[in-house]
C-alpha positions in Angstrom: 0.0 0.0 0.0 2.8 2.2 1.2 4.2 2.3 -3.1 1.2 3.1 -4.6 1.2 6.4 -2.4 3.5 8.2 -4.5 0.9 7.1 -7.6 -1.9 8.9 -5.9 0.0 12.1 -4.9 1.3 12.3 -8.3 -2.7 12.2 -9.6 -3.2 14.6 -6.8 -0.5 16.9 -8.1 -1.5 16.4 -11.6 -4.9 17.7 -11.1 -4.0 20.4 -9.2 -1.6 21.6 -11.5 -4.4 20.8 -14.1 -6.7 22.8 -12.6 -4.5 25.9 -12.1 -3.2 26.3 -15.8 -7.5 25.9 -16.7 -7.8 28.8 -14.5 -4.6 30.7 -15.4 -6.0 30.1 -19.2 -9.5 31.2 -18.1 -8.3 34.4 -16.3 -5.7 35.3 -19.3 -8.4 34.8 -21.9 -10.9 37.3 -20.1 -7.7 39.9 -19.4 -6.9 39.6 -22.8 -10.7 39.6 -24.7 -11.9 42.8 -25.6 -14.9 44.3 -24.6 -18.3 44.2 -26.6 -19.2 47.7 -28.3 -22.3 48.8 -27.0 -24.7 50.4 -29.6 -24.1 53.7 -30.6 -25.6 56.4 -28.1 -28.8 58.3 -30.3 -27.1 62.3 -28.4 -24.0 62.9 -29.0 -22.6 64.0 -25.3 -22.0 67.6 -26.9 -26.0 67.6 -28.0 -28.6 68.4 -26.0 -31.4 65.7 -25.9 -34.5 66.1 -28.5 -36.8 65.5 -25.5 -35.2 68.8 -23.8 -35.0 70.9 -26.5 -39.0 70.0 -27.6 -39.6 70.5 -23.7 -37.9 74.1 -23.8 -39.4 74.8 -27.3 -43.0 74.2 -26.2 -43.2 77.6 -24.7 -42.7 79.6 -27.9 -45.8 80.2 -30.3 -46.0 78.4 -33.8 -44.5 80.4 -36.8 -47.9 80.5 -38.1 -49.4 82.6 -34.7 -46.1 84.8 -34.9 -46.5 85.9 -38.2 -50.6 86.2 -37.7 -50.0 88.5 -34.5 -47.4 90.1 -36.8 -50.0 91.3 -39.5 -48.3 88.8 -42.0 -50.5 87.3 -44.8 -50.5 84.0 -46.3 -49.2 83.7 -49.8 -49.0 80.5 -49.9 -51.7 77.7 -48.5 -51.0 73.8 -48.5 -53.6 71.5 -47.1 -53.4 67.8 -47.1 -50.8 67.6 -50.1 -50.6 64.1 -51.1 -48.1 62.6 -53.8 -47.4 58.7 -54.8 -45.6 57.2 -57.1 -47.7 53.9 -57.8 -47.2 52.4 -54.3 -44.8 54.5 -52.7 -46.0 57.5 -50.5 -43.6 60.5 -51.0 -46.4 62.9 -49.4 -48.6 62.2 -46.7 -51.1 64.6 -45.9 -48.6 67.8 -45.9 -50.1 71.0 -44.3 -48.3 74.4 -44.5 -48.8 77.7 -44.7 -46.2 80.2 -46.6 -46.4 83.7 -45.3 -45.0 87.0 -46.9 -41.1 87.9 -45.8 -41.4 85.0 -43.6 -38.6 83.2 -45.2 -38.4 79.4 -45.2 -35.9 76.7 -45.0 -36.5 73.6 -45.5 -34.4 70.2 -44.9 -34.7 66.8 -44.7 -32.9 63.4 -45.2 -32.4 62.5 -48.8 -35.9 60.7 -50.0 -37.7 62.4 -46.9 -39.9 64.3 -49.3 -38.4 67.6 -49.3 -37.6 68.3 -53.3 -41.1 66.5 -54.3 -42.5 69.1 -52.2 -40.9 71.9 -53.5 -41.5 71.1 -57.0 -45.3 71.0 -56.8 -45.4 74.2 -54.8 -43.6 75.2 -58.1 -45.7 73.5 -60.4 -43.4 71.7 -61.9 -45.0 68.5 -60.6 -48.5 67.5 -59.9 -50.0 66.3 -56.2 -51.5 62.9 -56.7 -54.7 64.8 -54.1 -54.4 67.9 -51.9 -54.9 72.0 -52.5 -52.3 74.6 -53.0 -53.4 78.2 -52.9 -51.2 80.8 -53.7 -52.2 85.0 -53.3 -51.3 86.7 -56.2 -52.7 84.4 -58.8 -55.4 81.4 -59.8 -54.1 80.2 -63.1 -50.4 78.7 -64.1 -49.5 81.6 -65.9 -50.5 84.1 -63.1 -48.4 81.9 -60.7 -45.8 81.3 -62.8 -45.0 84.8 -63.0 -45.1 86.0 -59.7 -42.7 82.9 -58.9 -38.8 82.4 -59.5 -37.4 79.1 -59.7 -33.9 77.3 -59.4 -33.6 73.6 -58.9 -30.2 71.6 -58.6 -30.7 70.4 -62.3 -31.5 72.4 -64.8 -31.3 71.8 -68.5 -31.3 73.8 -72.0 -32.2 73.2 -75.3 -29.1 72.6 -77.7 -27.7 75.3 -80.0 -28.6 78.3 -77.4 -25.9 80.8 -76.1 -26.2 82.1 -72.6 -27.3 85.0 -73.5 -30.1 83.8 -76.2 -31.5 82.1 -73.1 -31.3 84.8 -70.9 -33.1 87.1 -73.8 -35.8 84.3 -74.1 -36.4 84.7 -70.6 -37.0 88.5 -70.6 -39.4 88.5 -73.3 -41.5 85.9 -71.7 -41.9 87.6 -68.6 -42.3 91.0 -70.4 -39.2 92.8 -69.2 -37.5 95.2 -71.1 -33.9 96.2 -70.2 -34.0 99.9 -70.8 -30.9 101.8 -71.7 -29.8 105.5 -69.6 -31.3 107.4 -72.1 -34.7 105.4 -72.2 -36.7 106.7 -69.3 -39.4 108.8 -70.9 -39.6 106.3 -74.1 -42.8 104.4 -74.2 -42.9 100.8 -73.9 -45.9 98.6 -74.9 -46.9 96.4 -71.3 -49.2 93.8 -71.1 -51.4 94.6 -68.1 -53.5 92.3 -66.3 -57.0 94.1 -65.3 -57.6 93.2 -61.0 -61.1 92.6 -62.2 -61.8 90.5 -65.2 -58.4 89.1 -64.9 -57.9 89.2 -68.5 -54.5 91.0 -70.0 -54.6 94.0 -72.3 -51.9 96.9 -73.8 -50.4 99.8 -72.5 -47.7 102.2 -73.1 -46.2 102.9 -70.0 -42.4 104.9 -69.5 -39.7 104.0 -67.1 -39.9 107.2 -65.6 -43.9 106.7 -64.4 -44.7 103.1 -64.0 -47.5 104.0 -61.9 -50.4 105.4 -64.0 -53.8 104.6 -63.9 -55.3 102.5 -66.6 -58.7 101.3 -68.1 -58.9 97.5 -69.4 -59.9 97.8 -72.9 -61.7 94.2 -72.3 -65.4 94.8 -73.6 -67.7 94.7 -71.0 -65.1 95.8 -68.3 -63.6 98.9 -68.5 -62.3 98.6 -65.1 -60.6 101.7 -64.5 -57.4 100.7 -61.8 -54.0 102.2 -60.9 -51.3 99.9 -61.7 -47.3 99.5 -60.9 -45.3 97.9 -63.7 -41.8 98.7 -62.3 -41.0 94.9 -62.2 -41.4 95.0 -66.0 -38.5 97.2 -66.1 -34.8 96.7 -65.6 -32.0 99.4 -66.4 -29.0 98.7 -68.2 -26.4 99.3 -65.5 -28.7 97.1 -63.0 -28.6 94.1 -65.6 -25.1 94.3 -65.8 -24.5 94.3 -62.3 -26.8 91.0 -62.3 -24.7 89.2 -65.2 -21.6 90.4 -63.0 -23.0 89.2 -59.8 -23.4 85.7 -60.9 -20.1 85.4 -62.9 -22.3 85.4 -66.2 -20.9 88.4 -67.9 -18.0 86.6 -69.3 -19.7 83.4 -70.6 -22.6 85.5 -72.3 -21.5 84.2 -75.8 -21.1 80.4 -74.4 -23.3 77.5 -75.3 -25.6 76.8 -72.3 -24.7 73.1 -72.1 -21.3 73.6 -72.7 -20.5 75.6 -69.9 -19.4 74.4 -66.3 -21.1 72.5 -63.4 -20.3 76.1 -61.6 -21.2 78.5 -64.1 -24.6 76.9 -65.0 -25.4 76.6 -61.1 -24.6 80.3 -60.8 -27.0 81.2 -64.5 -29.8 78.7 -63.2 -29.7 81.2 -59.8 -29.7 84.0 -62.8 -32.7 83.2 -64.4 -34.7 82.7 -61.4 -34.2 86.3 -59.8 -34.2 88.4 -63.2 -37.5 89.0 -63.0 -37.4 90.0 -59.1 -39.8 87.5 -58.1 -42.5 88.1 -54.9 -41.7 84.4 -54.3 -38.4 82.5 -54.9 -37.2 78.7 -54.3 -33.8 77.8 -54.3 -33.3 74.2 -54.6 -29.2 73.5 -53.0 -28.2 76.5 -54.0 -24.5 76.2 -53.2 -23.3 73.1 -55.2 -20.6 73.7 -57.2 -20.1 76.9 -56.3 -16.6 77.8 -54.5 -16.7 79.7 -51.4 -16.3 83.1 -52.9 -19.3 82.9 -55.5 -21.3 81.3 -52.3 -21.1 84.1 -50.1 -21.6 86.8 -53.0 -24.8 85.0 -54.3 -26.1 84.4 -50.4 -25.8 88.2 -49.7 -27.7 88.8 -53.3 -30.3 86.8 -52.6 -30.8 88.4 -48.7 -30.5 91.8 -50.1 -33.1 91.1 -53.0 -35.8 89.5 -50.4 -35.7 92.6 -48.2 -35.7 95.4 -50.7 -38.2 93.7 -53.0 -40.4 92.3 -50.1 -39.9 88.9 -51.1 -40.3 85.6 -49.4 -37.6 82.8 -49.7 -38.6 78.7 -49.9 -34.8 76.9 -49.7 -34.1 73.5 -49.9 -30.5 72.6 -48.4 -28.1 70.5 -46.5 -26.1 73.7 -45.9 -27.0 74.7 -41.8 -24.7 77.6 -42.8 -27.4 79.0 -45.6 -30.5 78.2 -43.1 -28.7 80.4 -40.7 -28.0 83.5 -43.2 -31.0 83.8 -45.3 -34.2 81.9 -43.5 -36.1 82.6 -40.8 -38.0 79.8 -39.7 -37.0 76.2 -39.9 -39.1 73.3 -41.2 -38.4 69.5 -41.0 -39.7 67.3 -43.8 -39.0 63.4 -42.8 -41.2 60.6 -44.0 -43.2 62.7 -46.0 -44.5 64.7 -43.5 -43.8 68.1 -41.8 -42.7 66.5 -38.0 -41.1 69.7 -37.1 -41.2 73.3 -38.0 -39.9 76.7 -35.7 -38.7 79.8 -36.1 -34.5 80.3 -35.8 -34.5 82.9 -33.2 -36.6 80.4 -31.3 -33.2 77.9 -31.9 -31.3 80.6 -30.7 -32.9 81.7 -27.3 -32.6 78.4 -26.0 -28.8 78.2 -26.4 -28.4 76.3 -30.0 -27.5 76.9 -33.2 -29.7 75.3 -36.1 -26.7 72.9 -37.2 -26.5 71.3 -33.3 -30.8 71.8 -32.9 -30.7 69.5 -36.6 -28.0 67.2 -35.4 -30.2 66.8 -32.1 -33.0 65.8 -34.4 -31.4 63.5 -36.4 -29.6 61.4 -33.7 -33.0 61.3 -32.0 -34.6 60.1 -35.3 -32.0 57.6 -36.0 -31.8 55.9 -32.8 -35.7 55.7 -33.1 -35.6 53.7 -36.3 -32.6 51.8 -35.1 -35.0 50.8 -32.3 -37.8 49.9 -35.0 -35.6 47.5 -36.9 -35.9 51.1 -40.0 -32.6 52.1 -41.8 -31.7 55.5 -41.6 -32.5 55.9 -45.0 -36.0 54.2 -44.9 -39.1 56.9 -45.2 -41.9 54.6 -45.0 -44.1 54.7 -41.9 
């Protein structure tokens, strides 16, 4: 018995020594393993929670009651603006109300709905159901007029020069550049009678472009005093437009031929040369460098205020929505889900690029949750 003793403390040591390397293994393997990422956090630490900013935002009035108590007038009306494409829902029930030199900004993730909603408030699309009502006209022609337009893409016919386009466009909207010594020349206008609605001819000067004036429509005759300075522009302004926008040197270029850059910059040309009541500006800044950005962003500030004008602009550029809107909406989904003013941003300690970060982290952890990409926009 006494020999097999050394046998059994052998075992004994065995599995001891066993034992400790399993553990030494163990406790090496957890030192060494590294740790499981946890899912992304939905705030940044530097952003204030979307809960506490709608909390503190709750207090201020709706855009709509500021600019009611502020005498402002609707110019443009959207209720329950619908739009599908077959099965997919780009629009779903979208209700809005534009008011005069209330200037808007609008943004959005890509597919949210943004563009499809700027394009039928410019008619260049149709709403699948819904009403639009705009103030200073009933037919296409009426609205078209009273609206300028520049979208992201824009193309031209083939053959056409710069300035053959730009001419094109003049005549259409009745504008007549008028040289120094043109002020007290008569021009034939097209005026459109406040009653009947129906245009007729006038001869109207520079100089006066207030004068009262009958429509020569039978059975009207409606005798009205009417302002056709918007149908005038004078030579030295148009060539401070064409030198604005970088356009004066590429005058005698083929549209299509031109740059990325310049045809940005003429798109943004055309749809302020008639100094519109109402303008859209659909990403503005692509292409442009940061010199003919700033220049066209202080244009298009200083043409709002002195003409009265209100602003509808589409961008991912917080920068822009800072410098040229005043009130902030948020298309996601297709629906408005958000929509304040930008001094409202401001009194509550943000800036609109950290308020729209706030937003979107919220959003994005909310679809994580829901099993929804970040790009999904169905409901």
């Amino acid at each position: 018995m006494s020999e097999k003793k050394p046998s059994v403390e052998k075992k004994e040591v065995a599995k001891k020594a066993s034992s400790t390397k399993k553990t030494a293994v163990k406790k090496t393997t957890t030192s060494t393993k590294k740790p499981v990422a946890k899912s992304s956090s939905p705030q940044k630490k530097d952003l204030m929670h979307w809960t506490e900013i709608k909390e503190k935002m709750s207090k201020f009035p709706s855009p709509s009651d500021i600019a009611k108590e502020n005498g402002l007038k609707p110019i443009i009306e959207i209720k329950d603006l619908k739009k599908n494409y077959g099965k997919l829902k780009v629009l779903k029930g979208v209700n809005f109300d534009i008011y005069e030199t209330q200037d808007v900004g609008v943004i959005g993730a890509n597919g949210a709905g943004k563009s499809t909603l700027s394009e039928i408030v410019a008619q260049v699309k149709e709403s699948t159901s819904g009403e639009i009502k705009y103030s200073w006209g009933d037919t296409k022609r009426q609205i078209s007029r009273g609206m300028g337009i520049q979208f992201q893409e824009s193309t031209y016919p083939e053959g056409y020069k710069i300035i053959d386009l730009i001419q094109f466009y003049l005549d259409v909207n009745g504008i007549t550049v008028v040289e120094e010594d043109e002020n007290d020349k008569e021009f034939l206008k097209k005026i459109e009678c406040d009653k009947c609605k129906k245009p007729f001819f006038e001869k109207v000067k520079p100089s006066s472009p207030t004068t009262k004036h009958r429509c020569k429509r039978r059975n009207c005759g409606y005798e009205h005093e009417y302002n056709v300075a918007d149908k005038f522009i004078t030579r030295s302004h148009f060539d401070s437009l064409l030198k604005v926008f970088q356009v004066d040197g590429i005058t005698h270029k083929m549209a299509n031929a031109v740059s990325g850059g310049q045809q940005q910059r003429f798109n943004i040309l055309l749809g302020v040369l008639h100094q519109p009541k109402f303008l859209i500006l659909d990403e503005v800044s692509t292409g442009l460098d940061v010199e003919s950005r700033t220049d066209i962003k202080q244009f298009v500030k200083e043409l709002m205020e002195e003409n009265g004008g209100t602003l509808y602009l589409v961008t991912h550029n917080m920068d822009e929505i800072e410098f040229l809107s005043d009130r902030l909406v948020t298309v996601d989904a297709g629906k408005i889900v958000d929509d304040v003013m930008i001094s409202q941003i401001h009194e509550i300690g943000l800036d609109v690029s950290k308020y729209v970060d706030s937003f979107f982290a919220y959003r994005d952890e909310k679809y994580r949750k829901e099993g929804r990409s970040k790009n999904d926009q169905s409901e």
